[in-house]
C-alpha positions as CSV (number, residue, x, y, z in Angstrom):
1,X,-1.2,5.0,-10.3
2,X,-0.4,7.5,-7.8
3,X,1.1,5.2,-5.1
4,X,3.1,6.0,-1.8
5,X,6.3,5.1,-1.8
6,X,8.5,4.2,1.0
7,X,11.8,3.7,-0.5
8,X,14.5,1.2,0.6
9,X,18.2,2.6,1.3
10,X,19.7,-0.9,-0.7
11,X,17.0,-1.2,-2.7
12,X,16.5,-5.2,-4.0
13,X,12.5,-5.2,-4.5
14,X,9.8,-3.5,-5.0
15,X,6.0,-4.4,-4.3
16,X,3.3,-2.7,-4.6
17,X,0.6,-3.2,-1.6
18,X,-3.6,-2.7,-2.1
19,X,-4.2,-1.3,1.4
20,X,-7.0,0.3,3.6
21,X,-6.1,2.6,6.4
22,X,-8.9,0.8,8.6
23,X,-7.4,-2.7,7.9
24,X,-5.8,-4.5,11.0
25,X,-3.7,-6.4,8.8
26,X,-2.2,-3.4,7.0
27,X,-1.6,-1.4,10.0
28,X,0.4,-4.3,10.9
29,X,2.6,-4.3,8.0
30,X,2.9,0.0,8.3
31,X,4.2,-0.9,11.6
32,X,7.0,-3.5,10.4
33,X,7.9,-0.8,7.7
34,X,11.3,-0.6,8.6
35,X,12.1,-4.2,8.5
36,X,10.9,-4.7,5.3
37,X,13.0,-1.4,3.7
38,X,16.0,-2.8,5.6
39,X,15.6,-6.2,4.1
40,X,15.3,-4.3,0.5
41,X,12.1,-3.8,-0.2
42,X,10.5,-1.0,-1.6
43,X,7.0,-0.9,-0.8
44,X,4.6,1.6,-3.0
45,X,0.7,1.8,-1.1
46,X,-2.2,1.4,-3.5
47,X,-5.4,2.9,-1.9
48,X,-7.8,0.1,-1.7
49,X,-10.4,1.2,0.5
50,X,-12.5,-1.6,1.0
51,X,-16.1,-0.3,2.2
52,X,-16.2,1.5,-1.8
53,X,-16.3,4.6,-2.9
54,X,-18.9,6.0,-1.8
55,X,-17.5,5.3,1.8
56,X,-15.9,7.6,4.2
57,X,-12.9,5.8,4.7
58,X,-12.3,6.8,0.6
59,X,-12.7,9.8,1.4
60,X,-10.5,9.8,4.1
61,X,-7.7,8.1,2.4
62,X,-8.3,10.6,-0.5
63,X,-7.2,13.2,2.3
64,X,-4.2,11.1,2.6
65,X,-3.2,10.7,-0.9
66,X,-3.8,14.8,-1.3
67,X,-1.7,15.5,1.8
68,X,1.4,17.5,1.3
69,X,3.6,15.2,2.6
70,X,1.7,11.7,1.5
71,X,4.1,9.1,3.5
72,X,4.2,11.1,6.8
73,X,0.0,11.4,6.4
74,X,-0.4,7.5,5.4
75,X,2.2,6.2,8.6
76,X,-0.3,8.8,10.6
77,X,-3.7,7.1,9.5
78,X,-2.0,4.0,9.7
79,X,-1.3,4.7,13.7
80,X,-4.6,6.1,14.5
81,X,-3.3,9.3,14.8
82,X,-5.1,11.4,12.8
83,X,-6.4,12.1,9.2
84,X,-5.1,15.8,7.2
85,X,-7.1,18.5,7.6
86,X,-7.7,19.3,4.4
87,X,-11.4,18.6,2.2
88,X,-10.1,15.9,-0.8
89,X,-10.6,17.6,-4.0
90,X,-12.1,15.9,-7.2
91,X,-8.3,14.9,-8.5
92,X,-7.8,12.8,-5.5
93,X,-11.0,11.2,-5.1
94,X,-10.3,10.6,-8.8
95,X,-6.6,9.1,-7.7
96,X,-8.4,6.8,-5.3
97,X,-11.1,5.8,-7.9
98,X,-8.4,4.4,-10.3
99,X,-6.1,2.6,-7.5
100,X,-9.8,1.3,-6.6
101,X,-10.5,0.2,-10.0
102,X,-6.8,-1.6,-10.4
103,X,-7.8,-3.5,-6.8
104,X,-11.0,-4.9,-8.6
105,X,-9.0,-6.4,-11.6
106,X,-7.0,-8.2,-9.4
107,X,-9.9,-9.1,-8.1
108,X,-8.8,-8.8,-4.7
109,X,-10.1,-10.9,-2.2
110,X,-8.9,-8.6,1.1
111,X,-6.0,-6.0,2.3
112,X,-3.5,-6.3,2.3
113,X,-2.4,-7.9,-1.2
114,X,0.0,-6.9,-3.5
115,X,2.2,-7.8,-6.4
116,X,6.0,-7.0,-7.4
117,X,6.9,-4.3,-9.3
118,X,10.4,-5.1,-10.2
119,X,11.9,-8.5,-11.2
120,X,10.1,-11.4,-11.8
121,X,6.2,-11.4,-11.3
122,X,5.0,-12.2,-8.3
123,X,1.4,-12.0,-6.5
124,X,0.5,-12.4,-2.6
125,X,-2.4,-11.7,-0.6
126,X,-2.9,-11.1,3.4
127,X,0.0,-10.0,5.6
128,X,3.9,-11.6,5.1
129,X,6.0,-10.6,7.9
130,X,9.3,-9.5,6.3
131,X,11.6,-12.2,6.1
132,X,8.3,-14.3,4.5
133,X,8.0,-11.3,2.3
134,X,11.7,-11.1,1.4
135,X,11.9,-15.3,0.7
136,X,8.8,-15.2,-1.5
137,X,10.7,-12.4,-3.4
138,X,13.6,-14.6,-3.4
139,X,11.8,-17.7,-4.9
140,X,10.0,-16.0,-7.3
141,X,13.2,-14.4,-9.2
142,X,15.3,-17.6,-9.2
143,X,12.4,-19.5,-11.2
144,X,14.3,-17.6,-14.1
């Protein structure tokens, strides 16, 4: 899948996060960013628009995933401060369609959810602040 990655410095997770760039809860967690890269976690954003594909916010995260620089673009929807400029092209609708597609066999039941990526298996849905996000991690990799 052709995620966004935010990349902690001392990387000791990594999670991948469904998420909708008109979601209150996942603007929340774009906002903590920081805390949760300082704490270790790597977060990559799955595009999980939840109106469908056939909506305008696909489309506009498809703008998002095509942007040049994809991170700076996603913190910038995120914030309500604008979309890119440029039209989505086929590749990146077809981007969106298969992060889409993953959501559904999760069978997600809302934005944000996510799963780990690295370590021991772990699933969570709605919003963990970072230290909730960070103990989960931690109590799912010593059930070794």
């Amino acid at each position: 899948l052709d995620t966004i990655t935010y990349k902690a410095p001392d990387e000791k997770y990594v999670i991948g996060v469904f998420t909708d760039i008109t979601c209150g809860f996942c603007q929340k967690l774009h906002s903590d960013l920081q805390s949760y890269l300082d704490k270790g976690i790597t977060i990559k954003f799955i595009a999980y628009p939840r109106a469908g594909m056939n909506s305008m916010i696909a489309r506009n995260m498809a703008s998002v995933w095509c942007a040049d620089d994809k991170p700076a673009a996603l913190t910038r929807a995120m914030k309500g401060d604008g979309l890119p400029e440029k039209q989505p092209t086929k590749a990146c609708m077809d981007s969106i369609q298969s992060q889409f597609n993953a959501g559904n066999m999760f069978k997600l039941s809302g934005t944000p959810s996510g799963l780990s990526l690295k370590g021991e298996p772990m699933v969570f849905a709605g919003l963990r602040d970072p230290e909730q996000m960070l103990n989960s991690l931690k109590t799912a990799n010593q059930k070794k």
